[in-house]
Every structure is written in C-alpha cells, then in structure tokens.
C-alpha positions in Angstrom: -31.0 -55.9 -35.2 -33.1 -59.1 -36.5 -31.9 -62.6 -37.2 -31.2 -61.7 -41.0 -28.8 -58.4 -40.0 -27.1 -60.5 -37.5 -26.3 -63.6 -40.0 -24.8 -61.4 -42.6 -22.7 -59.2 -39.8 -21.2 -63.2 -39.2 -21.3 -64.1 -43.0 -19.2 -60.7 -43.5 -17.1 -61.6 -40.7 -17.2 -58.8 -38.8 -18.2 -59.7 -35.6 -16.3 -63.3 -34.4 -19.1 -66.6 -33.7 -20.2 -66.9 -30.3 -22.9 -68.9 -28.5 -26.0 -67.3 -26.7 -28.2 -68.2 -24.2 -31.5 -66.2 -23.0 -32.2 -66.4 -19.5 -35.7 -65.4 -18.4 -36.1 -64.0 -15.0 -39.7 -64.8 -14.8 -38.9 -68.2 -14.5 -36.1 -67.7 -11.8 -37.7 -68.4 -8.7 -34.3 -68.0 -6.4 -31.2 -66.5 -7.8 -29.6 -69.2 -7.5 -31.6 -70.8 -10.0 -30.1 -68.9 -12.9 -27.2 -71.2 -12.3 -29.1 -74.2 -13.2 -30.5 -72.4 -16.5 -27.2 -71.3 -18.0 -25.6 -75.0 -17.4 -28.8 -76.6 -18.5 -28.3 -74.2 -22.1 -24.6 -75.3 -22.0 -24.7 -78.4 -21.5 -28.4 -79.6 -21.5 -27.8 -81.3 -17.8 -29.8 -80.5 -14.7 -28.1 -80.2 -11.9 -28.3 -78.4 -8.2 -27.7 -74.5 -8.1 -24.5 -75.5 -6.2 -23.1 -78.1 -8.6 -24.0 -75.6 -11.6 -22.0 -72.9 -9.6 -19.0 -75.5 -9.5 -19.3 -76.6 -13.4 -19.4 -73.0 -14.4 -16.4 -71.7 -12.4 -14.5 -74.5 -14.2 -16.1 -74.4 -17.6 -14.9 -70.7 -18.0 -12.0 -70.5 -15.9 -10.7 -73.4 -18.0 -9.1 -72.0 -21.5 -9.9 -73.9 -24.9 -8.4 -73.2 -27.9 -11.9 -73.7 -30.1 -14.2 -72.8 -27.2 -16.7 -69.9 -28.3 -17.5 -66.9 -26.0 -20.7 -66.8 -24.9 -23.2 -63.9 -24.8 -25.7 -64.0 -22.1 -29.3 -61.9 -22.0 -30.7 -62.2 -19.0 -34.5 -60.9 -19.0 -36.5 -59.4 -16.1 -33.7 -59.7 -14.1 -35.5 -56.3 -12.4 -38.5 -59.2 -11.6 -36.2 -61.6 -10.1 -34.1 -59.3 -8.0 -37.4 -57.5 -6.7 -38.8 -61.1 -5.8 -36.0 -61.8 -3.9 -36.0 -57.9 -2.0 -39.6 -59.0 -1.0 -39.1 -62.6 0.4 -35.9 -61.3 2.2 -37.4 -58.1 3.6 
C-alpha cells in the first residue's frame, strides 16, 4: 500500500492510529544495538543497549490509557543475524 491508501484506511477509520518505527539492519552492528534504535525512535534519547533493554521492558509493560501501539519493520534483519552467525562462529 502507499502513503495515500494508508491515510484514507485511517481517515475512514478502519484501521485504529498507531506509531511506526523502521529499523534497518544494515546499520545494526550487534543485536543488541536494535535496542538503542527503537528507544532512540521513541523517545529520541541515546542510551546503552542495556539501559534501552530496561526503558523498553517498562515502557510497554506499563499500560496507558492514550498510549498508541506501535508497529515495528525491521529490515535486513537476515544481514544482521548472518553478521552475528559469522563473528560468533
């Protein structure tokens, strides 16, 4: 679907708002690191893969009455999980 099909879907109300985020895995150098992207597009905060582990447990494990869902699109993930076959072979 393009941008134009997606904004009338949510004009029509037929699918509910959420928030997305695109994570490339060409840019994921450790797995880890996809962490630090997805609370970076949350919350525009860099932080250590561990802390962003931490902050993400809580931010979704925590309900809110006008919190969005989120949709997530991780790219190349094939790319990142066959860098880190490689290293660890």
């Amino acid at each position: 679907m393009n941008g134009g099909a997606n904004q009338s879907i949510l004009a029509s109300q037929e699918v509910s708002p959420f928030q997305f985020v695109e994570i490339n895995g060409m840019k994921v150098t450790e797995p880890s690191y996809a962490y630090v992207l997805l609370w970076m597009a949350l919350s525009d905060q860099k932080v250590t893969a561990n802390h962003a582990l931490q902050l993400l447990e809580k931010q979704f494990s925590t309900p809110g009455p006008r919190r969005l869902p989120w949709q997530v699109f991780f790219s190349d993930l094939d790319i990142c999980a066959y860098h880190t076959f490689v290293r660890d072979s």
